[in-house]
N, C-alpha and C positions, 0 to 999 in steps of 0.2 A: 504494500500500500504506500502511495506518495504523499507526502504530506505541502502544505503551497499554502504561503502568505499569500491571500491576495490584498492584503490594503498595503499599501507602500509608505503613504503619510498617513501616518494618524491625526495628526497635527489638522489636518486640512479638512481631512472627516469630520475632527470635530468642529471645525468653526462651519461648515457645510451646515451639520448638526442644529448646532448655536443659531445660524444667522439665517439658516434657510425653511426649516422644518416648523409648522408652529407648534405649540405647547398642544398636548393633549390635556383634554378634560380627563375627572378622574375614571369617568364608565368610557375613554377610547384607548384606542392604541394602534400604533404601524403594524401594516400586515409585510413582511420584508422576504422576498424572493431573490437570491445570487444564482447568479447566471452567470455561464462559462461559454465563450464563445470557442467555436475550433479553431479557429487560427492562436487561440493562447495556450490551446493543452494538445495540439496536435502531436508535437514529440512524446505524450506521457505515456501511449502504446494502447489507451483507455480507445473501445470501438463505441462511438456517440456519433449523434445528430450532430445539425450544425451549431448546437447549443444543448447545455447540459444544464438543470440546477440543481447547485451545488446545497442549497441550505434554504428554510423556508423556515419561518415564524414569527409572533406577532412580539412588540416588545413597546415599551411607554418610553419617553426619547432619552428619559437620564437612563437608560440600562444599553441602549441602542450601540453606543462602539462597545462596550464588556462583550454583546452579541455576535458584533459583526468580527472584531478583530481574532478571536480563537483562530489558528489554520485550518486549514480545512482537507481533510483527507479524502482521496480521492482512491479508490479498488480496482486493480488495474486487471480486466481480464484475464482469468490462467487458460 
């Protein structure tokens, strides 16, 4: 299994975060789907569409990069 950063700046996540997303109420929250396009995981040997996703769940924005930044492991067909 591979394992793969995909945020590079966290930094930039979070002012994204911060300055772009608005505040949820306490009954909402982000529904958050990653996607992998093939031209980014084409070497990893993994046989996918032209797009995979990688990770899907909902989260309230102060939990959002603790969510997003974990790596994310990827099972490469035997």
């Amino acid at each position: 299994m591979n394992t793969y950063q995909i945020i590079k700046n966290e930094s930039l996540l979070r002012e994204f975060i911060d300055r772009i997303l608005p505040d949820t109420e306490p009954d909402e929250c982000f529904y958050i789907g990653l996607l992998a396009r093939d031209k980014w995981i084409r070497g990893s040997g993994a046989k996918i569409s032209s797009q995979i996703q990688l990770k899907r769940f909902t989260s309230t924005k102060d939990r959002l990069v603790e969510k997003i930044t974990p790596r994310i492991s990827i099972k490469n067909p035997g």
